[in-house]
Each structure stands twice: as structure tokens, then as C-alpha cells.
C-alpha positions as CSV (number, residue, x, y, z in Angstrom):
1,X,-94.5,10.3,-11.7
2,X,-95.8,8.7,-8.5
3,X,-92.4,6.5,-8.3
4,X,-90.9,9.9,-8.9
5,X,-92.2,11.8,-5.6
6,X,-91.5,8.8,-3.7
7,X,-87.7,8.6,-4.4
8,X,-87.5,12.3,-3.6
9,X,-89.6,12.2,-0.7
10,X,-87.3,9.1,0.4
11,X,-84.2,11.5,-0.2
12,X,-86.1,14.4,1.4
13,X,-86.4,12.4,4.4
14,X,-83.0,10.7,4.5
15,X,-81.1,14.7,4.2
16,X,-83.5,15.9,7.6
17,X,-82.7,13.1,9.4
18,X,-78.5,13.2,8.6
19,X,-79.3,17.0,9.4
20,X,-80.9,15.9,12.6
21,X,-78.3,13.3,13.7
22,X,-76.0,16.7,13.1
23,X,-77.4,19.0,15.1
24,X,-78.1,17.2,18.3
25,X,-76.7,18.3,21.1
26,X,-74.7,16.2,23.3
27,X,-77.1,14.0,26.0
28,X,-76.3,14.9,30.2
29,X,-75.4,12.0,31.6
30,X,-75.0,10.5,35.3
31,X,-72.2,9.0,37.4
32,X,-72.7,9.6,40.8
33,X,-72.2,13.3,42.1
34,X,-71.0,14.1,38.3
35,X,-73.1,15.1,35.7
36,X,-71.2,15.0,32.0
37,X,-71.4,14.8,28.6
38,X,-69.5,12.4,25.9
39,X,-68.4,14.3,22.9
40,X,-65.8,12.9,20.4
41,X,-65.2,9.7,22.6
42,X,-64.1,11.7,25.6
43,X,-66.4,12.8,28.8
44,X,-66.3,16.4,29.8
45,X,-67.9,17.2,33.3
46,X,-69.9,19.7,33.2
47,X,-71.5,19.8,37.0
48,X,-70.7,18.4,40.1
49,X,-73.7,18.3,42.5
50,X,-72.2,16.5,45.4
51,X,-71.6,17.5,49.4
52,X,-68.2,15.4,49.7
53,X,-65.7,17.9,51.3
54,X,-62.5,15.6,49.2
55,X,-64.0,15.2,45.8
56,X,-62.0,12.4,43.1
57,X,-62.5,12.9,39.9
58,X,-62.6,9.6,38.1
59,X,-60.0,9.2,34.9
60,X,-62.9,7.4,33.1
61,X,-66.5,7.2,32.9
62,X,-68.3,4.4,31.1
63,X,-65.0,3.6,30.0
64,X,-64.3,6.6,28.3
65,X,-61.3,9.5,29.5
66,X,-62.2,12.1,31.2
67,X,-60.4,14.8,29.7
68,X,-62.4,18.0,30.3
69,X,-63.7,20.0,33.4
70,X,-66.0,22.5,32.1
71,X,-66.5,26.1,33.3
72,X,-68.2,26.8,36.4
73,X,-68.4,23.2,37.1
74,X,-67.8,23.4,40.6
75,X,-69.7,26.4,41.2
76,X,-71.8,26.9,44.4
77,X,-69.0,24.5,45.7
78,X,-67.5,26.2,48.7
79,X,-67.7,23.0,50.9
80,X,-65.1,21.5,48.6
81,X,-61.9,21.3,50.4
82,X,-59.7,18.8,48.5
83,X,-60.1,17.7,45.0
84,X,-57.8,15.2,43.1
85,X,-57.7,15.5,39.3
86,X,-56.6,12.4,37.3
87,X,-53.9,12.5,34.4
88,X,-56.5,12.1,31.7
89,X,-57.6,15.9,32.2
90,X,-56.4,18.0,28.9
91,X,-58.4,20.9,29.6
92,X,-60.2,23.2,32.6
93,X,-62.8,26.0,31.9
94,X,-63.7,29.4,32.6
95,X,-63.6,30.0,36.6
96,X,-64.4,25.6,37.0
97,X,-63.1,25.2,40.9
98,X,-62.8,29.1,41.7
99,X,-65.9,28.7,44.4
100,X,-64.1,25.8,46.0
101,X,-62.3,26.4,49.3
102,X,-59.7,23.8,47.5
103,X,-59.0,26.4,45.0
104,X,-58.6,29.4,47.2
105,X,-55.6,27.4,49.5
106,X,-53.8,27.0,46.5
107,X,-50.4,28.7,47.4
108,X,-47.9,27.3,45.3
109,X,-46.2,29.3,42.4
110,X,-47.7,27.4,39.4
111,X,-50.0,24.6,39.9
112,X,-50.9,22.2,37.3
113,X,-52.9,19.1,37.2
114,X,-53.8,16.6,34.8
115,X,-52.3,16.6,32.0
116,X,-50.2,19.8,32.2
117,X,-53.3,22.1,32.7
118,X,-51.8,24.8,35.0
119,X,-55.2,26.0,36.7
120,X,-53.0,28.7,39.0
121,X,-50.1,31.2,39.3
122,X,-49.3,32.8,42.1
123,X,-45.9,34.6,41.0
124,X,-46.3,38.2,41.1
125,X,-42.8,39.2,39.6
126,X,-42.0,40.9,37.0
127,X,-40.9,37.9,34.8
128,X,-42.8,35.0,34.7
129,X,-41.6,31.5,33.3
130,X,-44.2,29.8,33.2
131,X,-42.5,26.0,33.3
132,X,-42.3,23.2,30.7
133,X,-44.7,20.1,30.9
134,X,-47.4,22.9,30.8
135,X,-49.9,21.9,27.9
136,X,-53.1,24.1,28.5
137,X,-54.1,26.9,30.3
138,X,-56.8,27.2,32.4
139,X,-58.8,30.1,31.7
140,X,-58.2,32.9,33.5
141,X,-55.5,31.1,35.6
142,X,-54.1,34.3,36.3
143,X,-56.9,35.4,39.0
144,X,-54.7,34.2,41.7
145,X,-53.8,38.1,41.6
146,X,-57.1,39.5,41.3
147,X,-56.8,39.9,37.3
148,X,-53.2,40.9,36.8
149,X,-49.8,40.4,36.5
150,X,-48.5,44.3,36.6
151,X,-45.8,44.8,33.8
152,X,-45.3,41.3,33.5
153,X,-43.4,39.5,30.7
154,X,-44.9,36.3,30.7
155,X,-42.8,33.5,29.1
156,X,-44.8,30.4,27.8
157,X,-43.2,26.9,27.7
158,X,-42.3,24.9,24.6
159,X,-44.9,22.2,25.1
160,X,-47.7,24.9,25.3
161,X,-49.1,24.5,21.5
162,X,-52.2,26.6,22.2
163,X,-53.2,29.4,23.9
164,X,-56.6,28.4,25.2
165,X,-60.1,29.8,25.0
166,X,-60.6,33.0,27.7
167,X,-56.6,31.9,28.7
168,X,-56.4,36.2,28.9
169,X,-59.8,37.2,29.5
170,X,-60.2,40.6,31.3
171,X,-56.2,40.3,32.1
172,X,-54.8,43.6,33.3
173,X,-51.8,45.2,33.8
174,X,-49.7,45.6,30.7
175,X,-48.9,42.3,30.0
176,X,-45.8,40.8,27.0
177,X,-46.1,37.5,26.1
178,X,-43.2,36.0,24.9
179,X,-41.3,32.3,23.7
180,X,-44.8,31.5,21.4
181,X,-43.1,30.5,18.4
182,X,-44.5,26.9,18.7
183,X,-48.0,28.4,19.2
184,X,-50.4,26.8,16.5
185,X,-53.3,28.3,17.6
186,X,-54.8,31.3,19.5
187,X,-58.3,30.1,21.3
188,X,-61.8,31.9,21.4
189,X,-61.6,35.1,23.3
190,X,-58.1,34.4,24.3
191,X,-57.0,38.2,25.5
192,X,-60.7,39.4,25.5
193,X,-61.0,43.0,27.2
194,X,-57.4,41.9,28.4
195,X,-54.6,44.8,28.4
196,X,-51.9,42.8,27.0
197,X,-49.9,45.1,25.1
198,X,-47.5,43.0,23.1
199,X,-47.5,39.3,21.8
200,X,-44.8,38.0,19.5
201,X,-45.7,35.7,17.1
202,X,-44.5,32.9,14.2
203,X,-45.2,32.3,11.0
204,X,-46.3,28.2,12.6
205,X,-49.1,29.9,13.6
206,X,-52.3,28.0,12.3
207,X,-55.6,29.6,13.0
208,X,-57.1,32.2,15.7
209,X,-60.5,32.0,16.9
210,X,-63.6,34.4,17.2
211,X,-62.8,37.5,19.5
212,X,-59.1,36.6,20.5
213,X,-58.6,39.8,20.8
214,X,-61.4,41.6,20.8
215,X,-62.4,44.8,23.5
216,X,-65.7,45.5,24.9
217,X,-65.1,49.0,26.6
218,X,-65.9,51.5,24.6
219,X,-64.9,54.2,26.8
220,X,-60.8,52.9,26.6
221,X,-58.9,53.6,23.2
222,X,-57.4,49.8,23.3
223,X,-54.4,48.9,20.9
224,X,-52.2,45.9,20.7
225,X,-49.0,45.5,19.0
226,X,-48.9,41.5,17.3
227,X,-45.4,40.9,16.1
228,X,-43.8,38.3,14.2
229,X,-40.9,37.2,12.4
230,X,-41.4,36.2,8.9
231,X,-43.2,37.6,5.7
232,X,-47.3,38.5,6.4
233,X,-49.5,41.4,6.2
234,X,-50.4,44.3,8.5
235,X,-53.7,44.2,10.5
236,X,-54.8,47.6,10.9
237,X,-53.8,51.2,9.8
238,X,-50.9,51.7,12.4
239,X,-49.0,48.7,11.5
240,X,-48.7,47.4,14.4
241,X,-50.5,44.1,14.7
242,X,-48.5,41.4,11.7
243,X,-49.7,38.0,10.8
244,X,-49.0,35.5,8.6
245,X,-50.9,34.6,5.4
246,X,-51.3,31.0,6.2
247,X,-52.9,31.9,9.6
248,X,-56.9,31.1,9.4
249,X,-58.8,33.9,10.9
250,X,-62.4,33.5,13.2
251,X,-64.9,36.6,13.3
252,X,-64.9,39.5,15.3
253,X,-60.9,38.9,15.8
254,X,-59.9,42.7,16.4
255,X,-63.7,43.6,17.7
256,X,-63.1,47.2,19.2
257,X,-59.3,47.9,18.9
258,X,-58.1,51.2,18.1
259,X,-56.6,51.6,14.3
260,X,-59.2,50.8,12.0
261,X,-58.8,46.9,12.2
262,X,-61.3,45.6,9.3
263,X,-57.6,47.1,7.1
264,X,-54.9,45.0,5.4
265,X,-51.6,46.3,4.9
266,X,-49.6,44.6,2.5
267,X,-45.3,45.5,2.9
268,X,-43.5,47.5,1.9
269,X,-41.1,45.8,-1.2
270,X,-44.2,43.4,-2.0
271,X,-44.5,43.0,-5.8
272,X,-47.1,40.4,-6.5
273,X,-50.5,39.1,-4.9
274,X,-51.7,36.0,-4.6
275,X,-54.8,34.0,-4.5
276,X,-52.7,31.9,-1.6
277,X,-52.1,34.9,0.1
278,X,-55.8,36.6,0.4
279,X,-57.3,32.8,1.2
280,X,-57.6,33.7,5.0
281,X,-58.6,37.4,4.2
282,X,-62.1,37.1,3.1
283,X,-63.2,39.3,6.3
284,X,-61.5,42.2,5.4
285,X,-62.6,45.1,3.7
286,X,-59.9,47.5,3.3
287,X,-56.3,46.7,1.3
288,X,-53.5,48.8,1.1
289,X,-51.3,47.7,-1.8
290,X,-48.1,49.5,-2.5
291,X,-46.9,50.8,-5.7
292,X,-44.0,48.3,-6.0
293,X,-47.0,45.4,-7.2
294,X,-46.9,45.0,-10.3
295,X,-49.2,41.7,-10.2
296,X,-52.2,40.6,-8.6
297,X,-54.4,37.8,-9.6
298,X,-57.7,38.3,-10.9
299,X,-60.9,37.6,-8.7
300,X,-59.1,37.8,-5.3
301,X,-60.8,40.1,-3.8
302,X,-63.9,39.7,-1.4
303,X,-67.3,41.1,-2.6
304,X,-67.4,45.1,-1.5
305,X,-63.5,45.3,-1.2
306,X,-61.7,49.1,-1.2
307,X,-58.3,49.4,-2.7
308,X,-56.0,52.3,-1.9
309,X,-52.9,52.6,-3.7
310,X,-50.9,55.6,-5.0
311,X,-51.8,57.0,-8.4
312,X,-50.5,55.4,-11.5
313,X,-49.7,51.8,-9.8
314,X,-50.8,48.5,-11.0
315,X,-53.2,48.1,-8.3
316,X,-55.0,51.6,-9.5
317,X,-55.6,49.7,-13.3
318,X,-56.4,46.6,-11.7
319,X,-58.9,47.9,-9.5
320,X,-60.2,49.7,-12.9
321,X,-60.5,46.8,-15.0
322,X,-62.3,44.3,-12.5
323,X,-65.0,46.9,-11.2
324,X,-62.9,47.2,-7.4
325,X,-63.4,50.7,-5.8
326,X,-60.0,52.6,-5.7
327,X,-59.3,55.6,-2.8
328,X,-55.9,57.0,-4.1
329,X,-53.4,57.8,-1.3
330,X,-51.7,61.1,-1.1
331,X,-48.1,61.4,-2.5
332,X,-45.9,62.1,0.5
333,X,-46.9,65.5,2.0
334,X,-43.8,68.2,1.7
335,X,-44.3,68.9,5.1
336,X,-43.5,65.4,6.4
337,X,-44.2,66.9,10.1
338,X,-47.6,68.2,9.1
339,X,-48.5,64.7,7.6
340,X,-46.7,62.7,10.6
341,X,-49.8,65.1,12.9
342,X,-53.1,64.8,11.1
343,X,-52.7,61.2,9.9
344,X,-53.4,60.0,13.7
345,X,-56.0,62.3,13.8
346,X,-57.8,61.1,11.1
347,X,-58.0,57.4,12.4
348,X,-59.2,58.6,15.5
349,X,-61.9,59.8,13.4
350,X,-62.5,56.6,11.8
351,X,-61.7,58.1,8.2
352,X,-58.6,56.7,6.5
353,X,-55.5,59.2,5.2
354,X,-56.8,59.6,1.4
355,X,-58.0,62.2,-0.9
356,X,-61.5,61.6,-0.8
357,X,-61.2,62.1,3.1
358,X,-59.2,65.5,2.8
359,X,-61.7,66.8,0.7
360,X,-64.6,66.8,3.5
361,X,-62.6,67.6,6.2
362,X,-63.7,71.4,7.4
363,X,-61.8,72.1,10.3
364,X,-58.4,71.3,12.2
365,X,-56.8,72.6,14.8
366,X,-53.2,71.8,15.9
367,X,-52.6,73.4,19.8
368,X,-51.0,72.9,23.0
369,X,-52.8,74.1,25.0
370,X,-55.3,71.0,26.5
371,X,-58.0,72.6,29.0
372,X,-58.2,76.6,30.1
373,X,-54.4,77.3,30.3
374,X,-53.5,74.0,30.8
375,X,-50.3,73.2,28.9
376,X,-48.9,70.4,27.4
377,X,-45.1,70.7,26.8
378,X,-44.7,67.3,24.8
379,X,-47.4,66.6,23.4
380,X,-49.1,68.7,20.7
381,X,-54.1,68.6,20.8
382,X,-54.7,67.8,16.9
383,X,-58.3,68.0,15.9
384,X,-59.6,67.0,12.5
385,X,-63.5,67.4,12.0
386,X,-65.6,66.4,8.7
387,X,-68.6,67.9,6.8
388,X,-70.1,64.4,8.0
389,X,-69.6,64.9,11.8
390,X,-66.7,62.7,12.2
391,X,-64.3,64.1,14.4
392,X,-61.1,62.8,16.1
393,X,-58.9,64.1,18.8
394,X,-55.3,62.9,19.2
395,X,-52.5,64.1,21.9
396,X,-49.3,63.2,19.5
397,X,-45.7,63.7,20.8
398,X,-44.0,66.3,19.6
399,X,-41.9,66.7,16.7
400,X,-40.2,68.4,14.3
401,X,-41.7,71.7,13.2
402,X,-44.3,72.3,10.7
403,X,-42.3,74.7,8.1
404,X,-45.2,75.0,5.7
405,X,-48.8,74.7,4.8
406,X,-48.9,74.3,1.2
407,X,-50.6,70.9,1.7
408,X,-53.5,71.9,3.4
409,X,-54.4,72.8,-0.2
410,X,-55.6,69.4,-0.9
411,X,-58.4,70.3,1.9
412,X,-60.6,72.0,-0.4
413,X,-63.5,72.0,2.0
414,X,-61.7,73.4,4.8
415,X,-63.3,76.4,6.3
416,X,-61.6,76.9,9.9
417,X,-57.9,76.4,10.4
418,X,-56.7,77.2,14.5
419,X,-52.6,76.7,14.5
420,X,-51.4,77.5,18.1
421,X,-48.5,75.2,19.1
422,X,-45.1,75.9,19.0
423,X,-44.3,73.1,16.8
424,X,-45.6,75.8,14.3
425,X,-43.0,77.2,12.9
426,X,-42.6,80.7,13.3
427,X,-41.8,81.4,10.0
428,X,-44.5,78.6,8.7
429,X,-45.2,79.5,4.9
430,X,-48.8,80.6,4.5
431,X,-49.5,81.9,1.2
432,X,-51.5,78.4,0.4
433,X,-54.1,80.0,2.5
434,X,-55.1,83.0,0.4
435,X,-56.1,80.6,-2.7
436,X,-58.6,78.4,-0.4
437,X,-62.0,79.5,-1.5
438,X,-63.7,77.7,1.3
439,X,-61.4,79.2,4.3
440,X,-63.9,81.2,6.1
441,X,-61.2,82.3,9.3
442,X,-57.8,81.2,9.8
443,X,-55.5,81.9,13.0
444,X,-51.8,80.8,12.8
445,X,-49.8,81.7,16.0
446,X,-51.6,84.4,17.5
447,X,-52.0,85.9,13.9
448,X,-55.5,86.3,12.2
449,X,-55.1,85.1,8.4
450,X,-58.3,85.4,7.0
């Protein structure tokens, strides 16, 4: 027994101290004005603490490559006036020379250092090429501007392979990005709070770190439009962020976006699901699964998942048989206009386009008119509010007209209906409204229903 508790204890004792050896962070070290650390046999500076005006970083210390500058690193550095980076330098951080007077004569269009880190652009057209022998991109290299590029289209090289951590971070000013099909991998925080509207994407990408393209303001309705060439799966209710199956996803990816983001949309024409295919997935709580599957594989699904599919399918019995919770989606409305208005309104309200949801919805209102008599002539107020408090508010461009309001009977809680836009048909059948018990008042153009 005794021998026993000492081989555990031995054991016990050998696991904390390989946990230990683990979790140690890496030791500051000294050379001269440069304080760094040495992490995976390279040396990343992470302060310089000297008064030289003309500052050289060494290519190796304690015979080890330099091969990082990390951020802030020359911060409080304003008596800098010249610094010459050697070859060995892969990657530069967050704001790392910004303080220096070096940093601020920087004139040139693009300037990289090292090892094709480009640190700086000052281009301010509308297209920018960024050139090739560019590896890395120092974050928030685009500052030269004061944060933005304008309505740029920004073209990345063929021997970028990464788009670095904080690379976009609090960019403005409707940015494309464009030419990333040899993009591998999307880095921490990359378009953070950025406004970069559009990135185009391949099916080489590999994996996307924690917050890449996440938003902070909650006061700004932020979307982003992802596309991509190749089969993969929707990100999001409004189909406008694709990615590909293969592509490893960090947390808090889509943090804030508009469009209900924690949702996967499988494509149309799909017709089987995969293990493979939800390997990367596990975060997600939401799947959309058209009726054309007609097999999935069993135990796919991450714990607490939702299905929605249309009633009948495959993925309604397979949800049934393996204990999944099923939302069914409505058929398509017979008023196609009417749908194409309250679905957007519904997301706004954080409430997906399904039966369940219809059924505590209470009030909607479809109207032009915005504030006092303020008018909108192409773009139509759509209100949707819920017995919960939910409530969302969409301006939607106009469309065709709403001929009929025979759907609304699927609304069974509805009790106040307020139809005063002249996408309303004039002519707009009503008689679905006399056989809703819970209508309390309806006004359709002017006209007093109920």
C-alpha cells in the first residue's frame, strides 16, 4: 500500500511539474537598450529603453534571429529619428514605431522592412496594389491616413499567405479586399471594429482566429459580405458571409455583426451531411438544412443544436429520432412581396423567419412615412414587435406590391396591424383579417378594418 502512494505521489509530482514547465511564461531578457524575449528559438523585442536618436536593431541576439518587433515597442520613443531593421524581422506589432519621429517622416508609397513586413502605406487612391515581396502586415499599417483608405479596393500580393493579427483593426472607409486566394489564414482581430465591406475568399483558406471580424459598437448595425469560390456553408441568416468546410474557426469570429451570425446555412442543391463537413462547426448553434438532404450522419451535431428545415424533409425525422430540436420554416409565403418585407424585420429583432416566431409576434406595421410627415419615397418603415418585447425596425427598398394578406394568418397572436405604404396594394385582399381572433384594430390604407 505504502509502495502504492509513493508511485502515485511520484507520478502526481512528475504531471505538475510537466504542467509547470508548460505554463511558464517566456523570461525578459537583456541586450543593451533592448529588452526581449526568446520563444520557439526566435527573439521578439518587446521594449526598447534607449536615448540613441539612430537605433539598429541587431539580426540576432544570443545567437538567435530576431524575427519579431512587438507592439508598442518603441513607445514613448519620439527622440528616435532613424531606425534600421535587419532582414530577419517576419513580423511588426500593433502601433510598435508609431511614437518614433522615424515613423512619422515615412513618405514613401509602401514601405517595407525586414522580411517583407510592410509597416506603411501612404497611397490614398482609390485602388491600391499593394506590391509583391510583401509577406506580413504590420498591424494597422494603414494609419498613414488617419485610419482609412476611402472606397478603396485593396489588392494583396501573391506572397502574402496571412493576413496578420489587428492587420484591419478599426479600418474605415468601406474597404474590398481583393487577390486572397492564397490566403491560408485570417489572424486574431484582423478587421476588428474595421468597416471593410467585402472580402473574397478561397476554399485554401485554413483557419481564422478569435474576433477576425468581430464589432464592438453597438450603436452601428455592422454587416460584411465574405465571398468565395467553391462549395461551403453560409454564415449568418442573410447569406452573405460563405466559407469553406475545411476552414478552422477561433471564438467570437462574427462577435456583433448584423444577421444573426451564431447560424449555418447549408446550399441550396445540398443532399447529404457530413461528419467532415460540421468538424469546424462545433460553435454554432443554428443549422438551416434544406429539403433536398436526404442524409445526415448521426451524432453531428453540437450539444444544444436547433434544426430548421421545411416540414416533411429528412432533416425534420432526423431531428426527431436523435432528440435535436426542429423549428419548421414556413412554405413560401403567396405573397412573395409580403415575405421579401417582414423577413428583414424579423432579424433585426433577433428572432429567425419560422413558425414558432410568427406565432408571438403582435404587432407590425409596414409605412412610409419615417418621422412627422417625413417621407421616404424608396424605402418602405417595417416594424415587427413580439409578445416577448423583441422588436425590429427595418428601412427595406421598395418593391413589388403586396397583393394580399392571407399570410398574416399564420400570425395567430397578432393584435395590431398599421398598413400605410403605397407598396400596399390598393386592391390588397383582406378578408384573412376577419377570421383572426386576436386582431384587436387593423388600418390598411387609410381604411379602418377592425
Amino acid at each position: 500500500m505504502k509502495k502504492s502512494m509513493a508511485v502515485l505521489l511520484i507520478v502526481t509530482i512528475l504531471s505538475l511539474t510537466a504542467c509547470n514547465i508548460g505554463s511558464e511564461p517566456a523570461k525578459e531578457s537583456r541586450e543593451g537598450s533592448f529588452i526581449y524575449i526568446v520563444k520557439d528559438n526566435e527573439v521578439t523585442i518587446i521594449k526598447y529603453d534607449g536615448t540613441e536618436e539612430t537605433v539598429i536593431i541587431p539580426d540576432r541576439i544570443s545567437n538567435k534571429p530576431v524575427a519579431c518587433i512587438k507592439d508598442k515597442a518603441f513607445s514613448a520613443c519620439s527622440h528616435v529619428k532613424e531606425v534600421f531593421i535587419p532582414e530577419s524581422v517576419k513580423r511588426v506589432g500593433v502601433c510598435a514605431f508609431d511614437d518614433t519621429e522615424w515613423y512619422k517622416s515615412l513618405k514613401d508609397e509602401f514601405v517595407v522592412v525586414g522580411d517583407g513586413v510592410l509597416i506603411k502605406c501612404n497611397q490614398t487612391s482609390k485602388d491600391i496594389v499593394i506590391p509583391e515581396g510583401v509577406k506580413s502586415l504590420s498591424s494597422t499599417f494603414y494609419k498613414a491616413g488617419d485610419g482609412g483608405f476611402f472606397d478603396a479596393v485593396i489588392y494583396l500580393p501573391a506572397t502574402l499567405k496571412k493576413i496578420d493579427d489587428y492587420a484591419f483593426y478599426k479600418a474605415f472607409g468601406h474597404i474590398i479586399v481583393c487577390n486572397t486566394e492564397q490566403i491560408e489564414e485570417i489572424g486574431q482581430s484582423a478587421f476588428e471594429d474595421s468597416t471593410v465591406d467585402r472580402i473574397i475568399i478561397s476554399d485554401k483558406l485554413k483557419s481564422i482566429k478569435d474576433r477576425a471580424f468581430a464589432t464592438t459598437d453597438k450603436t452601428v448595425k455592422r454587416s460584411m459580405t465574405i465571398e468565395m469560390t467553391g462549395g461551403g456553408y453560409y454564415v449568418g441568416t442573410q447569406k452573405k458571409v460563405k466559407l469553406p468546410f475545411a476552414t478552422s474557426l477561433g471564438k467570437d469570429i462574427f462577435y456583433g455583426l448584423d444577421g444573426n451570425m451564431e447560424t449555418v446555412k447549408f446550399e441550396d442543391g445540398t443532399t447529404a451531411i457530413t461528419k467532415d463537413m460540421l468538424t469546424c462547426l462545433q460553435s454554432f448553434a443554428k443549422f438551416f438544412i434544406p429539403g433536398e438532404v436526404t442524409c445526415i450522419e448521426k451524432d453531428i451535431f453540437p450539444e444544444g443544436a436547433i434544426i430548421y428545415t421545411e416540414a416533411g424533409s429528412a432533416a425534420e425525422k432526423y431531428a426527431k429520432d436523435n432528440s435535436v430540436k426542429v423549428l419548421i420554416l414556413p412554405e413560401s409565403f403567396k405573397d412573395r412581396a409580403l415575405e421579401k418585407l417582414l423577413i428583414p424585420a424579423f432579424l433585426s429583432a433577433d428572432l429567425e423567419f419560422t413558425y414558432d416566431n410568427m406565432q408571438i409576434i403582435t404587432s407590425i406595421q409596414i409605412r412610409d412615412q419615417v418621422e412627422g410627415n417625413v417621407y421616404d419615397h424608396y424605402r418602405v418603415y417595417v416594424i415587427v414587435q413580439a409578445a416577448t418585447g423583441a422588436k425590429g425596425i427595418e428601412h427595406i427598398l421598395k418593391q413589388d406590391n403586396v397583393k394580399s394578406l392571407e399570410d398574416l394568418k399564420f400570425f395567430t397572436k397578432l393584435e395590431y396591424l398599421l398598413l400605410e405604404s403605397a407598396i400596399i396594394d390598393g386592391s390588397v385582399d383582406c378578408a384573412v383579417l376577419k377570421s383572426m381572433p386576436a386582431l384587436k384594430e387593423a388600418v390598411v390604407n387609410n381604411e379602418s378594418l377592425k
